[in-house]
N, C-alpha and C positions, 0 to 999 in steps of 0.2 A: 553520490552513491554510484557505483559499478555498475553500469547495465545488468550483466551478469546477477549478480545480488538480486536486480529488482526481478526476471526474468524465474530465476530458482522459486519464490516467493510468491509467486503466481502459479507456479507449475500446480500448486496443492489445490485440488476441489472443494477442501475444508476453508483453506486460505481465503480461496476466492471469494467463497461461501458467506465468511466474515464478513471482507470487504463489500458486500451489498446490504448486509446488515446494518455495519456502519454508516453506508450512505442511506439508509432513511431516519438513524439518528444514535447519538453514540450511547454507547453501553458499558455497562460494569461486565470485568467477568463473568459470574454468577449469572446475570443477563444471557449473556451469550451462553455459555452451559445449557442452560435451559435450551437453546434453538438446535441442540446436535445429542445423538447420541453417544456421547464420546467423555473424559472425565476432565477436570478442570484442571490437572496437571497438563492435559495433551492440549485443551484449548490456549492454555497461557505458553507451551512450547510454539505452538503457530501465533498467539501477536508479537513472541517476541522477535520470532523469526519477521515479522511483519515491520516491527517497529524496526527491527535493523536496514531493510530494505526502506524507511522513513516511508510506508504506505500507510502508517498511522500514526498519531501520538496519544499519548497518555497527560491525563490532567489528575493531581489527587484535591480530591474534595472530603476532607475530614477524613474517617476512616477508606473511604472509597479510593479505585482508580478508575478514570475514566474513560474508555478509550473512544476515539474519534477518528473517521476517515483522515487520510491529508493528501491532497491531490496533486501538489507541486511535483512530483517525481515522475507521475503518471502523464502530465501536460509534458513536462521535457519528452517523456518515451512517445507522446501522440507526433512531437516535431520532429525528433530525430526519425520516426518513420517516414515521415510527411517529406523527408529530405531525399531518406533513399530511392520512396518513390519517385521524386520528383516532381510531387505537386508546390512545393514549400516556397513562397519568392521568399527573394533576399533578408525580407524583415524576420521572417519566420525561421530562417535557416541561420540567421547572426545572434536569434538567442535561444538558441541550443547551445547548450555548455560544452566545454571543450571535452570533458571529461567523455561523453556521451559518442564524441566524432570517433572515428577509426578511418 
């Protein structure tokens, strides 16, 4: 995924907002509705702007969907910084994805 992409996706305080939700454990929709005051057309525009950035995915369970944190995109963005600054040895800096360099 595009830095960029992950970067936009983040910018939203609603987005964010989600994603710490997420990480104490995943939710339906409806779930989530409930934690904003906001409508559930506008909540399902931001996972899916989310799910496009791959900072979450979706499980379906019977009628349900489920969403879940997904951190892999988030550890690349921890290294590719870890690079610029120049903390990152070689091990840390060979698996950062090509995609992520500039």
């Amino acid at each position: 995924m595009p830095i960029d992409t992950t970067l936009k996706a983040l910018d939203d305080p609603v987005r964010r907002q989600i994603l710490h939700l997420l990480q104490e454990k995943s939710m339906t929709v409806t779930e989530l509705v409930s934690q904003f005051d906001i409508s559930q057309p506008a909540i399902s525009r931001h996972l899916a702007i989310l799910k496009k950035a791959d900072l979450i995915r979706d499980t379906r369970q019977g009628k349900y969907v489920i969403y879940s944190l997904s951190t892999s995109v988030l550890e690349e963005m921890i290294l590719w910084i870890r690079e610029l600054k120049g903390e990152s040895d070689e091990t840390a800096v060979s698996e950062v994805p090509e995609r992520t360099r500039r």
